[in-house]
C-alpha positions as CSV (number, residue, x, y, z in Angstrom):
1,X,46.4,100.0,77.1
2,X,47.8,103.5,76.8
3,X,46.6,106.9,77.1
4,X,45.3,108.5,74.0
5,X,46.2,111.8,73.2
6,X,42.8,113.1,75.2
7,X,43.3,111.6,78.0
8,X,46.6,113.5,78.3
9,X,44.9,116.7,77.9
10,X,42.3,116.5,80.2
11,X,44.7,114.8,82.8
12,X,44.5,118.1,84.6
13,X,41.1,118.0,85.6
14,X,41.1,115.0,87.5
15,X,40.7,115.4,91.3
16,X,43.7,114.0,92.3
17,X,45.4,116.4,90.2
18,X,44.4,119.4,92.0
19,X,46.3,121.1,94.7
20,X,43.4,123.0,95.4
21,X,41.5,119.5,96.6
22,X,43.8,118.9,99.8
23,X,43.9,121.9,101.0
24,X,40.6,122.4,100.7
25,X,40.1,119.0,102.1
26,X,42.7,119.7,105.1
27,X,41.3,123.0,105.7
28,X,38.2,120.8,106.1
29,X,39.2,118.0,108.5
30,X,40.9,120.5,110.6
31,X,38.4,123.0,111.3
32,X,36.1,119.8,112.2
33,X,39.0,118.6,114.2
34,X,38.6,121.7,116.0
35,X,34.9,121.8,116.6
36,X,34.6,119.4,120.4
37,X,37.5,121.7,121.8
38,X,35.7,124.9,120.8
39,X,32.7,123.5,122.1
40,X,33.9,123.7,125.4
41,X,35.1,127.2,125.1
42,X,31.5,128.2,123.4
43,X,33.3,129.6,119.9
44,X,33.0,128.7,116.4
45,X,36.0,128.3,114.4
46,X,35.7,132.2,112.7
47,X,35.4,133.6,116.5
48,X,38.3,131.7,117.5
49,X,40.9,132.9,115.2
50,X,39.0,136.1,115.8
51,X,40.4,135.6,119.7
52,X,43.3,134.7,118.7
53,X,44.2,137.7,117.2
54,X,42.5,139.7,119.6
55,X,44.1,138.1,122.6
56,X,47.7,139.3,121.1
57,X,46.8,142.7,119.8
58,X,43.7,144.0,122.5
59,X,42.4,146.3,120.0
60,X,42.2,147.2,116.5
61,X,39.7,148.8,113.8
62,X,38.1,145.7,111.9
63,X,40.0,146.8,108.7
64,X,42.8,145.2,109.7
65,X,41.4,142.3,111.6
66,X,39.3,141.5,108.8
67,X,43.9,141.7,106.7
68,X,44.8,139.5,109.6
69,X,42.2,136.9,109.2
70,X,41.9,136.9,105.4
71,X,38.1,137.8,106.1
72,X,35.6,140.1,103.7
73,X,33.7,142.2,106.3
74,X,30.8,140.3,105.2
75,X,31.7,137.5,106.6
76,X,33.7,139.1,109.6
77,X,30.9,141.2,110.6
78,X,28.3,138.7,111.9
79,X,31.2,137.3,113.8
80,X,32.0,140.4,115.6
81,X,28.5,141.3,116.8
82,X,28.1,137.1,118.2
83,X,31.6,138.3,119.9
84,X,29.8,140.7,121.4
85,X,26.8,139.3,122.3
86,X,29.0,137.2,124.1
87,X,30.7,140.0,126.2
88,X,33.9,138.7,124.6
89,X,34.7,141.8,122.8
90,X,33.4,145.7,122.5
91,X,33.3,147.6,119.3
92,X,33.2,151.3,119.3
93,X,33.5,154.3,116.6
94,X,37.1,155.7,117.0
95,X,37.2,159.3,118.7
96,X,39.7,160.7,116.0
97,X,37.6,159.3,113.1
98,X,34.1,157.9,113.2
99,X,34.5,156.0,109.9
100,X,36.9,154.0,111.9
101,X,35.1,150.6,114.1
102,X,37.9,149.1,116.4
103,X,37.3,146.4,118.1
104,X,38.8,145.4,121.6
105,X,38.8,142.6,123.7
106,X,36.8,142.5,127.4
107,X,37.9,141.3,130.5
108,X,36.0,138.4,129.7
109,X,37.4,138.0,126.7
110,X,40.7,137.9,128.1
111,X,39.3,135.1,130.7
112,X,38.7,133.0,127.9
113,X,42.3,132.8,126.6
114,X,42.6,130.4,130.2
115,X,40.3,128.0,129.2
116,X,41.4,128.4,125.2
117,X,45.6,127.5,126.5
118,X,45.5,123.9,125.5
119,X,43.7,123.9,122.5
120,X,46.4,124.3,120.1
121,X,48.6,121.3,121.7
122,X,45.1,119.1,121.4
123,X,44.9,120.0,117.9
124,X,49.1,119.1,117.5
125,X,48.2,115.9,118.3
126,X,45.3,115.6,116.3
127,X,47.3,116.5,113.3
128,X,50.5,114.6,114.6
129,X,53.6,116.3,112.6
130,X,56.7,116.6,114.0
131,X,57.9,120.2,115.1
132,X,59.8,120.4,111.8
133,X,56.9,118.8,109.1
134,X,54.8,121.6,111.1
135,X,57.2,124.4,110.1
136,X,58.0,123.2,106.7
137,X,54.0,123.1,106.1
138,X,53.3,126.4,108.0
139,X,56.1,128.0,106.0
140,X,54.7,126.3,102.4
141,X,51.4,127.7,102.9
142,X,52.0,131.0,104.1
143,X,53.9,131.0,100.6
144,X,50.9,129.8,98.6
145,X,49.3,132.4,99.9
146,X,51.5,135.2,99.0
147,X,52.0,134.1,95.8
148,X,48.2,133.9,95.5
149,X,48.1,137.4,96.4
């Protein structure tokens, strides 16, 4: 039998037409994928790519943690102020201008980066790609998301 002429134009709005759908669904998987190693390191997700940045830079105003992460200070707030409850990082009004929260990371914070080492290579092997399906991927979303932009 074959495909009448409205079939064809609402082909699009099939799931498995959508790009959107895996990534969403990838996005997904990993982040759960992610949850028993973060467990053991007491962070969510958010609060972990939080440290992550954190870790590399030291300090920052949330402005352009919140640019780094892709994160509405909405959403980034709440995660700061757990951070901090958790003496992971400290967030003070800049001297020069008090409009200006930075954030920096605590000794403790830095502590946790020992314990937070290995999870990328458990996730790696979790996702199992090869070194160069990892780049290729990295470097096609990183492009979706520019373009998006």
């Amino acid at each position: 039998m074959g495909t009448t002429n409205k079939e064809n134009e609402y082909s699009m709005l099939k799931l498995e037409n959508q790009l959107c759908f895996p990534l969403y669904a990838c996005s997904k998987e990993i982040i759960r994928a992610y949850k028993p190693f973060l467990d053991e390191i007491d962070l969510t997700y958010t609060q972990y790519i939080t440290m992550l940045v954190l870790w590399e830079k030291k300090e920052m105003n949330v402005k352009t943690l919140g640019e780094n992460l892709y994160l509405d200070s909405g959403t980034l707030t709440p995660v700061l102020k757990k951070l901090e409850s958790k003496g992971l990082i400290k967030r003070t009004r800049s001297k020069s201008d008090e409009r200006n929260l930075l954030v920096s990371i605590t000794k403790e914070g830095e502590a946790l980066k020992e314990k937070a080492k290995d999870v990328p290579s458990k996730i790696g092997k979790c996702v199992n790609l090869s070194k160069k399906e990892a780049e290729e991927l990295y470097r096609l979303l990183y492009m979706v998301i520019e373009n998006i932009r």
